[in-house]
C-alpha positions in Angstrom: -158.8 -2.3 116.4 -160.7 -4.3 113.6 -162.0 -1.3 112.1 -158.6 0.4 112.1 -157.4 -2.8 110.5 -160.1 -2.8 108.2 -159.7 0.5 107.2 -156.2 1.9 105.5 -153.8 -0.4 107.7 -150.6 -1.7 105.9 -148.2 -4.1 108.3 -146.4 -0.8 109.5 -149.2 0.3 111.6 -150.2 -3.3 112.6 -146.8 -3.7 114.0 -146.5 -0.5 115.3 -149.7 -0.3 117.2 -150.3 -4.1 117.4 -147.3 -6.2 117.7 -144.8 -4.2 119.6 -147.0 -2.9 122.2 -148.3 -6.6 123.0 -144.4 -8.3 122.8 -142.6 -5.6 124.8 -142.2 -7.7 127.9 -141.8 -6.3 131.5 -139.4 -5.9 133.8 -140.2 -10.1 134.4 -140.8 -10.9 130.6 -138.3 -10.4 128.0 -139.7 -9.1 124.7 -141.0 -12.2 122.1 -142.1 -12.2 118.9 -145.7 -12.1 118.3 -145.5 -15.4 117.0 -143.7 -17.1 120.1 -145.9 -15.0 122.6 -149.3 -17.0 120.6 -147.6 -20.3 120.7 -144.0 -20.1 123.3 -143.0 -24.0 122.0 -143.2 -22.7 118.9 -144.8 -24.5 115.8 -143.2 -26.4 112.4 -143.9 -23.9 109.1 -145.3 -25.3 105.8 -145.8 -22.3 104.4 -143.3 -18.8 104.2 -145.1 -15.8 102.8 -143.4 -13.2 101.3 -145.5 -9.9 100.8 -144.7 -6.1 101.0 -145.5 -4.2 103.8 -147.1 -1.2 102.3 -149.9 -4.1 101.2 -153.0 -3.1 103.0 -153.1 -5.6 105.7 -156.8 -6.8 105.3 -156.4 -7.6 101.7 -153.1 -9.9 103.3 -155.2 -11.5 105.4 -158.3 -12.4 102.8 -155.8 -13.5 100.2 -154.1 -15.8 102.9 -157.6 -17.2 104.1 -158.5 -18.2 100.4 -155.2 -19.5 99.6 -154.6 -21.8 102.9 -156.3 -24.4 105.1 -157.4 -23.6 108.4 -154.7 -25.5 110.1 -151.8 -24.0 107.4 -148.6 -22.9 109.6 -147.8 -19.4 107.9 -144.4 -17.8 108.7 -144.6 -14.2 107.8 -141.8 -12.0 108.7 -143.9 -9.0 110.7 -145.0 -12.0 113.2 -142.5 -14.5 113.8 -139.5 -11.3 114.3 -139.1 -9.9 117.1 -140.0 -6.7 116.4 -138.4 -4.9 119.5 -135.6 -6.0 119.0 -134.9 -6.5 115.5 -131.0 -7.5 114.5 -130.5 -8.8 110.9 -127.2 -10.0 110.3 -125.0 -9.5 107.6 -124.4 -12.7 106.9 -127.6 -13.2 104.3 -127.8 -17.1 104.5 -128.2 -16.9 108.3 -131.4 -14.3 108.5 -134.8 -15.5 109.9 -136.2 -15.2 106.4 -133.5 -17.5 104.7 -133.3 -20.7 107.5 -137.1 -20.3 107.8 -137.5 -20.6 104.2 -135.7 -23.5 103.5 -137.8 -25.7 106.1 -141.1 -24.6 104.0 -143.3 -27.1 101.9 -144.3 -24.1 99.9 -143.4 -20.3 99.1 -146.6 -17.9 99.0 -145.9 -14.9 97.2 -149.0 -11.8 98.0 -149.1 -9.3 95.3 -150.9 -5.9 94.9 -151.4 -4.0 92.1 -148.9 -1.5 92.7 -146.5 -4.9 92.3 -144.1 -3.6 94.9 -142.6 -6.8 95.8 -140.4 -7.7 92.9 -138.4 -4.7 94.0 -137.9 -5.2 97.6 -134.8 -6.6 98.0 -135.6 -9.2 100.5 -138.7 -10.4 98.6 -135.9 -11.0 95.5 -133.8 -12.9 97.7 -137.1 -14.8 99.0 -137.8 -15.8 95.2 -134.1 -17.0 94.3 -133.8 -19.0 97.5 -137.0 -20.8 97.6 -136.1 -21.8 93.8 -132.8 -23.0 94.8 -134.5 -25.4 97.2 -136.9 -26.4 94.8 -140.2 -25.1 97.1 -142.8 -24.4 95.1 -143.5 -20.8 94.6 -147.4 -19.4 94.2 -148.4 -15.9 93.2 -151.3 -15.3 95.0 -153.9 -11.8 94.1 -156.3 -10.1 97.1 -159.6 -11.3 94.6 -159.8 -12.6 91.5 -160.2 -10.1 88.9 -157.9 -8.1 90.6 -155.0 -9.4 88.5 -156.8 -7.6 85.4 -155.9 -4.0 87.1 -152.0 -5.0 87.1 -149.9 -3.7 84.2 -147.6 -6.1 82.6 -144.6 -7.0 84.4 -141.7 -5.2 83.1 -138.1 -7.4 83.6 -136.0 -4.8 85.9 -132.6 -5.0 86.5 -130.9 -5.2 90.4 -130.6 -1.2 90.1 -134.3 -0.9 90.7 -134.3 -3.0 93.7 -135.0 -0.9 97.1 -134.4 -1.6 101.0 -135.1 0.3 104.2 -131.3 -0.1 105.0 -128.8 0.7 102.5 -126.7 -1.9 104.2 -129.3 -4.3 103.9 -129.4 -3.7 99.9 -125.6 -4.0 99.6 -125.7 -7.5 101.4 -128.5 -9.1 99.5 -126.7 -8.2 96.6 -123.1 -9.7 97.2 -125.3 -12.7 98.9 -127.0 -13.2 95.2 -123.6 -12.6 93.4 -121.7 -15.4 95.0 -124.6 -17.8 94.1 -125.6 -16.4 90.5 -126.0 -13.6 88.4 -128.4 -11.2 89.3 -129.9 -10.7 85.9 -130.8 -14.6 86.3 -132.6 -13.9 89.3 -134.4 -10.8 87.3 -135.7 -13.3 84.8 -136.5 -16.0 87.1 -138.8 -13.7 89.4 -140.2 -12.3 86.3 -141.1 -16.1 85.0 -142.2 -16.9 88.1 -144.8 -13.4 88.2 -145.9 -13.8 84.8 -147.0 -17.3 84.9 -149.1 -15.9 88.7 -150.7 -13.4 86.4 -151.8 -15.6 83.8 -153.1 -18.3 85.9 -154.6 -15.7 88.0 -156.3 -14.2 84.9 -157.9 -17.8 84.2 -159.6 -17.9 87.0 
């Protein structure tokens, strides 16, 4: 498993091979998230993570290790789902992603070069809500150096922003809408990445 890991594994093949086969229950034991089934009283998050699952999940993990204490309570979405039996409602503001969110101390945002994340729908809500409830947002790169390979951010506009589920895309949108205007949240996750890259660059 750690070699696999090691190897070319994004968070699609770690849940898929990892983290449903070990929640699935039994005819005795409902089906958990991965999180739950590690600690079932469950544990108080400081910090949310938003990343994008094609991210190769080693470079995930290393960037995490160097960025947070050994006793840092991460809430990441692939882990604290249950991923058997995954049910996102419509209703944005009541997601795991949102309510977890908003009891974090601080919003880690994990970047690769291919900068995939600005354009993932749920990541742009990630951004707009943590800055709404004033949780400091970090831009965190798998090594230093790294950040040199990235191409300038480009400001997008909502029509470049992608989800699995159409549905899911049409949602996040009205959800943003009702709050602000979406070329706002554009320019704020654009701020918010290029002032990652440069800091990252200085180190």
């Amino acid at each position: 498993y750690q070699r696999r890991v090691h190897g070319g594994w994004d968070m699609h093949d770690v849940v898929r091979d990892h983290v449903k086969p070990q929640t699935a229950g039994s005819p005795t034991t409902p089906t958990s998230s991965y999180a739950l089934k590690i600690n079932p009283g469950g544990l108080k998050i400081d910090t949310f993570v938003t990343h994008a699952w094609n991210n190769k999940f080693h470079r995930l993990v290393d960037t995490l290790e160097t960025g947070t204490s050994d006793d840092a309570k991460l809430w990441i979405c692939s882990f604290a789902i249950n991923q058997n039996e995954v049910n996102i409602s419509s209703d944005v503001g009541s997601t795991p992603f949102i309510v977890a969110l908003q009891y974090a101390e601080r919003h880690f945002v994990v970047l690769n070069n291919d900068l995939t994340v600005p354009f993932r729908v749920w990541c742009v809500v990630e951004f707009q809500v943590a800055n709404e409830c004033c949780i400091p947002t970090f831009t965190m790169f798998h090594v230093s150096g790294e950040s040199e390979s990235v191409p300038p951010i480009m400001e997008h506009g909502a029509e470049d922003w992608k989800a699995t589920k159409g549905v899911d895309l049409t949602n996040v949108k009205n959800y943003l809408s009702a709050r602000t205007s979406l070329q706002r949240v554009t320019k704020l996750i654009k701020q918010q990445l290029d002032l990652g890259l440069a800091q990252a660059r200085k180190v």
